[in-house]
C-alpha positions, 0 to 999 in steps of 0.5 A, a space after each residue: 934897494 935890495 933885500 939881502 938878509 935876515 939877522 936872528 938875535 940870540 942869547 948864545 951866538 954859538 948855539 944858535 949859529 949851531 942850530 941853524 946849520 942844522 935847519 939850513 944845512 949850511 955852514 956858517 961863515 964869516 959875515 958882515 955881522 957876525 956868524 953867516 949862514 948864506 942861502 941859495 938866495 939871502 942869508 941868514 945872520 945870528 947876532 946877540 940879543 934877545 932871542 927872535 927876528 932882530 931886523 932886515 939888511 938891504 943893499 944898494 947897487 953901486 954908486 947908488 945911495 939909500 933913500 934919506 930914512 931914519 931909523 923913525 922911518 921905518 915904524 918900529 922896525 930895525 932895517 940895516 941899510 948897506 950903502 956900498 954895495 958890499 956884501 961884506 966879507 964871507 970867508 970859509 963855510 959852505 954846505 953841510 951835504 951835497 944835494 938838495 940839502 945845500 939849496 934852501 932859500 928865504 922865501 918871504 919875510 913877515 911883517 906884522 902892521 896895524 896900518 897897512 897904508 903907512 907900511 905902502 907909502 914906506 916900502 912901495 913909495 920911498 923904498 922904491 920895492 915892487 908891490 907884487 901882491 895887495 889881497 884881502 883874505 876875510 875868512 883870516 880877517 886879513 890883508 896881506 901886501 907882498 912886495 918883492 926885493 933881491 928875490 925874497 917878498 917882504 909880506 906885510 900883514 894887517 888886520 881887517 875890519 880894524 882902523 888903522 892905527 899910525 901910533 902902533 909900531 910894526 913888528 917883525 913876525 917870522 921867517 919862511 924857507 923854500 926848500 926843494 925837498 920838503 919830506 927829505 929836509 923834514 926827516 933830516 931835522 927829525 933825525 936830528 932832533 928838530 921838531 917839525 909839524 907834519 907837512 899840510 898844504 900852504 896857503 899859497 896854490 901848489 904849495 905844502 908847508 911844515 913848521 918848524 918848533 924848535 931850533 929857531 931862536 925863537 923866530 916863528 919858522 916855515 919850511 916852504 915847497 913849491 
């Protein structure tokens, strides 16, 4: 299985497919879906529907077939499983701008869980993902699990001190975008209306981050430089 895409559910498909073609700076083309906005590694998907991060799409390599899951399977979240391996039409689109406007990636996709195991045994242990990264983070009262597929990690996030709790379903949290000129990328969006917070350093080492507050069809948004 990889991980091939994000779908963002919005009220207004057009406007939405709008505003992220700011934020991406990319054109939308003609997806499996719906309006697509494809990235240097992943791609993004506006669909109707309430506004906010709707579900993931993975793919399987020729000939072979995706792992017997439900939709139970998943604890709550909406997973699109592609078992031909197609990645569906994309006709027309392109870049917005040449340069590096044109180069932005999804980074990482996050989840929120109230049983970090549950979600191990999932995606390490029927999906078959590389689990890249297990740490805790006391000081946010936080473990984190981060597995990597297609190129994108997955980040799995789970509160510390609590008992898992299997009853409570996962949610999908938000969205981070590598991009390779953050003050640049920042400014455009300003200019064009976007609001985006000052830059500050990220989590990760070597990193600065900003965020995004509008624009986003609800979806909590990262703009990410390494």
């Amino acid at each position: 299985m990889e991980l091939e895409s994000v779908q963002i559910a919005a009220a207004d498909v057009a406007a939405a497919t709008r505003s992220y073609e700011v934020l991406l700076g990319v054109a939308a083309v003609q997806g499996p879906l719906g309006p697509r906005l494809p990235l240097a590694t992943g791609a993004v998907d506006i669909i109707g529907g309430e506004p906010g991060l709707a579900s993931i799409r993975f793919l399987c390599g020729a000939g072979v077939s995706a792992p017997p899951l439900t939709e139970e399977s998943f604890h709550g979240l909406r997973v699109l499983l592609a078992e031909d391996g197609g990645r569906g039409e994309e006709v027309g689109g392109g870049a917005l701008a040449e340069g590096p406007r044109s180069a932005a990636a999804i980074d990482h996709v996050v989840v929120n869980t109230a049983d970090v195991e549950r979600a191990i045994g999932l995606w390490r242990d029927r999906c078959g993902l590389r689990l890249a990264l297990d740490r805790e983070f006391p000081q946010r009262g936080l473990r984190l699990v981060f597995f990597r597929s297609g190129g994108i990690t997955l980040e799995i996030a789970g509160g510390l001190g609590a008992a898992p709790d299997p009853r409570v379903p996962d949610r999908f949290w938000g969205v981070a975008y590598r991009v390779p000129d953050l003050p640049a990328w920042r400014e455009r969006l300003l200019g064009a209306g976007v609001a985006v917070s000052q830059i500050r350093p990220g989590q990760k080492r070597d990193t600065v981050v900003a965020t995004v507050k509008s624009h986003a069809a609800g979806v909590p948004t990262l703009l990410l430089m390494r």
